[in-house]
N, C-alpha and C positions, 0 to 999 in steps of 0.2 A: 196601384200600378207597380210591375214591376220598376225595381231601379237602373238607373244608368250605366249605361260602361262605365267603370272610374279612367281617370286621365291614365295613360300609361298602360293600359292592357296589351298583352301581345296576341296575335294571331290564334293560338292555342287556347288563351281563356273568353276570347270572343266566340271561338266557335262553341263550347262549354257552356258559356250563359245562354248560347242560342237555343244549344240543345235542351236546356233549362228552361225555356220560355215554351222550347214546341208541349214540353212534356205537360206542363198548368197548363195550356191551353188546350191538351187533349183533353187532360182530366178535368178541366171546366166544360168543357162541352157535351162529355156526357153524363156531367149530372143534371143539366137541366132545370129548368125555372127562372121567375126574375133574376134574382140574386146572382143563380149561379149565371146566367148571362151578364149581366154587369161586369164580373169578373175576369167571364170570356173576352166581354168587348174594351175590358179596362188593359189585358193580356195582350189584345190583337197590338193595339193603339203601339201600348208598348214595344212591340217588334216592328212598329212602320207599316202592320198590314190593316191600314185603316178601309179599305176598301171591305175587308173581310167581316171587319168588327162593324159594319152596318148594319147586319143582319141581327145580332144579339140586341145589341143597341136599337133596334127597333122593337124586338118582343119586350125588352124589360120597359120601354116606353108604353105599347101596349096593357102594359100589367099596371105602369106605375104612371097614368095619364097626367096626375099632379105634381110629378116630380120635375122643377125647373133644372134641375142639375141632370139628370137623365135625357132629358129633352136637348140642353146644350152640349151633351157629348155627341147624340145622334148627328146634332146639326157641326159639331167639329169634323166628324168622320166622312157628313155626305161634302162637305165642302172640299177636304182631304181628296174625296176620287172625284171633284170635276161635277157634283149637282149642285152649285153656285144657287140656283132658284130655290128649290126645296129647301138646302140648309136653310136661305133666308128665313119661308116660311116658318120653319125651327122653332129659329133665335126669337122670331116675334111672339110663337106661340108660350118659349118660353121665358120672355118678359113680363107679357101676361100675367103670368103664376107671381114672377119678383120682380118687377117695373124700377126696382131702385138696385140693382145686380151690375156694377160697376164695368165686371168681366163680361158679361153678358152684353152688354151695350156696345163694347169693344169690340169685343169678334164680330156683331154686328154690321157695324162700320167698318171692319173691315170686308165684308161682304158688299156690302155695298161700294165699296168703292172697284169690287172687282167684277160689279156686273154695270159701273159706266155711271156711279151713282154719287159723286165726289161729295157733292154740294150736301146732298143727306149723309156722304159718310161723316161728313164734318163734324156736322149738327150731334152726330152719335157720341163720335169724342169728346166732344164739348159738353155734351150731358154727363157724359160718363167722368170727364174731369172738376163739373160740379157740386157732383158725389164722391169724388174720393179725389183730389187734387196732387194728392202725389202717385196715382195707379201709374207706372211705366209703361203698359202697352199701349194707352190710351195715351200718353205723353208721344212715344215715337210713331205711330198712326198718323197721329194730327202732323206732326212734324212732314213726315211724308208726303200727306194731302198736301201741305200747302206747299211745299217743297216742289209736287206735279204744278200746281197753280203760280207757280214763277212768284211766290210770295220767297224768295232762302232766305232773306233776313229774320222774315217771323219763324221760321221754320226751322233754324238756328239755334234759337233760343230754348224751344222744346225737343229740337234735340240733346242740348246740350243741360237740361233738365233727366229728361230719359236717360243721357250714360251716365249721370252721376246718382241714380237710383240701379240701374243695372249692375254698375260697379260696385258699389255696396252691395247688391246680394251676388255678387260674385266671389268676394271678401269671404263671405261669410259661410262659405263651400255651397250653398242653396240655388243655385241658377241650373238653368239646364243648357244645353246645346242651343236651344231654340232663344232663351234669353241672351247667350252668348253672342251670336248670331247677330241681333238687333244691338243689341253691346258695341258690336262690330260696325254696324252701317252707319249705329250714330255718329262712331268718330271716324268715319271718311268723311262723312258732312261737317266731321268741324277740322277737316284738313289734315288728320294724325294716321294717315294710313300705317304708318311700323304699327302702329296701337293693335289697329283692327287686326292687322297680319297675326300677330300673339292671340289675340283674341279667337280671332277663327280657326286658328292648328289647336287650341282648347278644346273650341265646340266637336273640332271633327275626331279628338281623342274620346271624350263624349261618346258619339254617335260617327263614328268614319262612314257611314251610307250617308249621308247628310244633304243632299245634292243641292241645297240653297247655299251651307256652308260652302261649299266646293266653288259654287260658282261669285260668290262674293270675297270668297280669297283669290279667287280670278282678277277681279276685277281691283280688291287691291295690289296686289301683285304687280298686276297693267301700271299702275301712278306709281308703284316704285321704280320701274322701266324694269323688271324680271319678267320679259314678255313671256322668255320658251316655260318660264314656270306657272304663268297665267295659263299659257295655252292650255299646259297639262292638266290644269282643274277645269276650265271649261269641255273638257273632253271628257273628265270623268261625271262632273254634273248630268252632261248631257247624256252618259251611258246611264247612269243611273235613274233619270228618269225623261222617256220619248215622248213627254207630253213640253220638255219645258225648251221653250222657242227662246229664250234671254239667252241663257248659258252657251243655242247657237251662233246667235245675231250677235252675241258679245266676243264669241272665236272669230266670228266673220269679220268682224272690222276692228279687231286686234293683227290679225293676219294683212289686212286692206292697210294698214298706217304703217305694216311691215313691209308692203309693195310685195306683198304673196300672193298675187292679181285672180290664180288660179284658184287656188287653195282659198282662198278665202269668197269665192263666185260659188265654190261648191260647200263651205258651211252656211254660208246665207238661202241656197237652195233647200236644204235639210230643214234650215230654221222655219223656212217657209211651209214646208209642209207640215210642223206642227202647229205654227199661227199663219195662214194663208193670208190675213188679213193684217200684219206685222205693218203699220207704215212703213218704220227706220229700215228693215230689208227688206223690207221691195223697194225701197227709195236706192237703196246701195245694190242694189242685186242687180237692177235697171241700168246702173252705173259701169257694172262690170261689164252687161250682158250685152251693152253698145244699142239696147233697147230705147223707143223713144222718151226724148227727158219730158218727164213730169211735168206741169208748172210753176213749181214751188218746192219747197222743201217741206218734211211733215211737222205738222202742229208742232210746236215747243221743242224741235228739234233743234232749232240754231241757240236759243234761251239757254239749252241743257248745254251744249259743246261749250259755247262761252262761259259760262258759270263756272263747269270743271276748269275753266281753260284760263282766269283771270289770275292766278297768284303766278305761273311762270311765262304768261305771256307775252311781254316786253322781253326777254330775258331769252324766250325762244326763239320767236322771228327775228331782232336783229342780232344776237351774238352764235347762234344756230343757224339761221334760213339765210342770214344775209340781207336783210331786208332791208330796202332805202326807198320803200313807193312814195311813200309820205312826203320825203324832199324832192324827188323827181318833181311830185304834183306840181309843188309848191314851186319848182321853177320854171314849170311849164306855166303856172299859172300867171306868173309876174311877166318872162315873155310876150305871153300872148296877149295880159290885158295891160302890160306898160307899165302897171301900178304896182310899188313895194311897199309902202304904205299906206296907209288908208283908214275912214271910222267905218266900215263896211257891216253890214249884219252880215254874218258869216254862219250857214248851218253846215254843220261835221254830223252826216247821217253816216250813221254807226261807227260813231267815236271810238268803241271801245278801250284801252285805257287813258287816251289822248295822245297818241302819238303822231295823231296827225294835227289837232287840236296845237298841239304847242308849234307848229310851224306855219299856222295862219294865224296865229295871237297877232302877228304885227298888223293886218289887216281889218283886222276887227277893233270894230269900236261895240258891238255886243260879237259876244261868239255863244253859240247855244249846241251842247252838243247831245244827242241822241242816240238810245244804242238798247236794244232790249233786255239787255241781260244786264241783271239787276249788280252782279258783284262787279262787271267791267265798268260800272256807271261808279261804284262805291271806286273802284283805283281811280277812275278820272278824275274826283272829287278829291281825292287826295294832292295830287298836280296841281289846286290853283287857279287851274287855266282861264276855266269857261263861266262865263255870265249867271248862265243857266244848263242843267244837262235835267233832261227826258228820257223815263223808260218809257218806248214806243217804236211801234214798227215805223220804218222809213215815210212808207205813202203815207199813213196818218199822221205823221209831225209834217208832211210836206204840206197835206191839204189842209191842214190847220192855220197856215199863213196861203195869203192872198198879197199877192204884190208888195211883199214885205221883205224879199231876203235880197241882198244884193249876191250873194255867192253860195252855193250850195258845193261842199266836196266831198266824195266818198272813196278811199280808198280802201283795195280788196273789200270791198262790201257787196258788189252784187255778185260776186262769186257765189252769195250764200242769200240769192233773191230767186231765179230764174228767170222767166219773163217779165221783161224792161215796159214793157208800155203803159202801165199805170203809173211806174216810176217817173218814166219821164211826161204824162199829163198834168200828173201832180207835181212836177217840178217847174214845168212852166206855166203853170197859173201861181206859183208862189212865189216864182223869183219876179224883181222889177223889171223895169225894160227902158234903159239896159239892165241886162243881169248875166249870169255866167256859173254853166255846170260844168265841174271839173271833178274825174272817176277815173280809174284802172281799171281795166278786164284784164280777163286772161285771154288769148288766143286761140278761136275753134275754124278750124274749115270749113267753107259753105257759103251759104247764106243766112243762116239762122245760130241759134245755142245751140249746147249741147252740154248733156252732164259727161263729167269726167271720171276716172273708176276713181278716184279719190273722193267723190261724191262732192266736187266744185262744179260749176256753171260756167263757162267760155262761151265767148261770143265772135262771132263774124265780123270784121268791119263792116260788112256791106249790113248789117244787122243793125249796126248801129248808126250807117247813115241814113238808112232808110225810118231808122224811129225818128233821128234828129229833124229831117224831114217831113215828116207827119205832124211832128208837132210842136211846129214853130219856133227852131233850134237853126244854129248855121255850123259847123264844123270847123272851130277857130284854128284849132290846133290838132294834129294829130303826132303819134309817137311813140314805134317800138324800143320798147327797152324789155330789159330781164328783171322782172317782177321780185324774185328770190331764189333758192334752191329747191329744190325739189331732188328726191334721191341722189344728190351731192351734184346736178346737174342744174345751170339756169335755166327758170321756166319763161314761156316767153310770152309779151304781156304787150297793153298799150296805155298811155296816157291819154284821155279826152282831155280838152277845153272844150266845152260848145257854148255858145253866145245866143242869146236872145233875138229874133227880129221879129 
């Protein structure tokens, strides 16, 4: 293959090597045969026109039907333009030939996981890390799988395997743009975004068309708070290739946390037409567009915000947003049921780091606090606080007790549920009687929720009398207050008590 930009090239010697790449690739093309197609398609790869290089790469497979290495370039290149199916068949065909092909196994799995295949991309890694234990793609693959699978602690660990094999051939000038890259994502997963930022202005010295690179200095950039510099990569990602809906959806709700309500309704629409079927924007598009809310938020979408969201969390909402729901509850809660003390089983659905947790310790003689997202459970567990904490969605820690909790409390939590009514069935067959659910909402007009362009859930009083009612709740206490800031303004919010009858 041709070689790499070196780091540092200017404008003049990029256009130079290009013109150097068209020229072997004409003169490969017409001479013709296996070989000199290999060349071709080893030529195309190299300038990024893998779509191109399908075509050679199929005659010299034609020619050379036993060649495993021939076969897994084909299947790199149809993967490259979007035949996700076919490459598969490829990579299997060329297993076949070397069934113990480390690299082969890898790319695999990684196909597989991007045709909805996790559970087998797994299995692929895992094979391919029992053949060669230190392979780096196969180390950050798995990492990722499990990483999608709300495993980050196992996922952690093979990342933090992968950068220290990436880094080493980094050292050693031998990595490319593409290894850079993955270099790069491992250590946003181990919290060192400055890292990744150096790392990725490498790869795109490298390879400046790069448009994965572009978009993952996007996204570190976003966690350094240099939003207008994030935005500028996710624009150019997104120019550089109309297939890829992340680099949208990731401008779109970079622009959305900036309260750029327009501008950010119109890159999630873009995003949308290259994945129509995007959960994250259409969930936020929805949000913008004043469209009916959802019932729910999408798969693994609250697990993900939380995860990124637990090392500045405490730290944002109250010295940032203002935040004081926690104590409000807490004194609504003592009002309303008389008690300041207590040996009370007390459940804190979606504890997250414990900040509500530490203002019902005194009422609890067990506190058990629950929250999906596996790093806000790992801070709670730091505090001390709780008996027991649970990674689990709300209703299934709720239906898992049966007339066992004396008090259940959730603050800003069904902000990021939407539809109340399984929450509160499952809340009243779990609490005793007496017992007593005490929550914050946010405030929506009407009768019913409604998502917010912030991609939060508001409810109705009448919304919420009307559930409390249904199902066997009474309205001990009610009470507006201001929630927190919101673009430096109080947003405005309520406290429930409801009581058991």
């Amino acid at each position: 293959m041709t070689k790499a930009a070196r780091p540092g090239m200017n404008r003049r010697e990029r256009r130079a090597r290009a013109r150097r790449q068209s020229r072997a690739i004409a003169a490969e093309a017409r001479l013709g045969g296996p070989e000199a197609d290999l060349r071709l398609g080893d030529a195309l790869v190299a300038a990024g026109r893998f779509a191109e290089a399908v075509a050679p790469f199929r005659r010299a497979v034609a020619a050379r039907a036993g060649d495993p290495v021939t076969l897994g370039k084909l299947a790199y290149c149809l993967a490259s333009s979007g035949e996700v199916g076919e490459a598969i068949d490829c990579y299997h065909r060329a297993l076949a030939l070397a069934p113990d092909n480390p690299g082969l196994i890898t790319n695999l799995g990684v196909l597989l996981n991007l045709a909805g295949r996790p559970a087998e991309a797994r299995a692929a890694f895992e094979r391919a890390l029992a053949l060669a234990p230190n392979h780096a793609n196969a180390l950050f693959h798995l990492a990722e799988t499990l990483a999608k699978a709300g495993r980050g602690d196992e996922a952690r660990g093979y990342f933090a395997r992968a950068a220290a094999l990436y880094d080493r051939l980094a050292a050693t000038g031998d990595a490319g743009a593409d290894d850079l890259v993955k270099l790069a994502v491992a250590l946003m997963a181990l919290d060192r975004a400055a890292a990744a930022v150096r790392w990725l202005e490498r790869a795109l010295a490298l390879r400046p068309d790069h448009a994965l690179a572009l978009a993952r200095l996007g996204f570190a950039l976003a966690k350094l708070g240099r939003f207008r510099e994030a935005m500028h990569c996710y624009r150019r990602a997104a120019a550089l290739d109309p297939r890829d809906a992340e680099a949208r959806r990731a401008l779109g709700l970079l622009l959305l946390e900036l309260s750029e309500y327009g501008p950010a309704a119109r890159a999630l629409k873009r995003a949308l037409r290259a994945r129509p079927d995007d959960p994250i924007a259409l969930y936020f598009h929805a949000a913008l567009a004043g469209e009916e809310a959802p019932e729910a938020p999408p798969e693994g979408y609250v697990e993900g915000l939380f995860d990124g969201y637990a090392e500045t969390f405490d730290a944002h909402l109250v010295a940032i947003l203002d935040y004081h729901a926690p104590e409000l509850l807490r004194t609504a809660v003592g009002e309303t049921t008389g008690v300041e003390q207590a040996a009370w089983t007390v459940l804190d659905l979606g504890c997250g780091t414990g900040l509500c947790g530490s203002q019902f310790r005194g009422l609890a003689g067990r506190l058990i606090g629950v929250d999906k997202s596996a790093r806000m459970l790992a801070k709670a567990r730091e505090r001390g606080l709780y008996d027991e904490l649970r990674q689990d969605d709300l209703v299934a820690a709720l239906r898992a007790e049966r007339g066992t909790i004396d008090l259940a409390v959730a603050t800003d939590v069904f902000i990021y549920v939407g539809a109340l009514e399984a929450v509160f069935a499952a809340a009243r067959a779990a609490l005793r009687d007496p017992g007593w659910l005490a929550f914050t909402t946010e405030d929506a007009p009407g009768a019913g929720f409604a998502l917010t362009p912030g991609g939060r859930y508001a409810y109705s009083p009448r919304y919420i009398h009307d559930l409390a009612a249904a199902h066997g709740f009474t309205v001990a206490s009610e009470e507006a207050i201001a929630l927190r800031k919101e673009s430096g303004a109080p947003l405005a919010g309520r406290v429930y008590v409801l009581a058991t009858r």
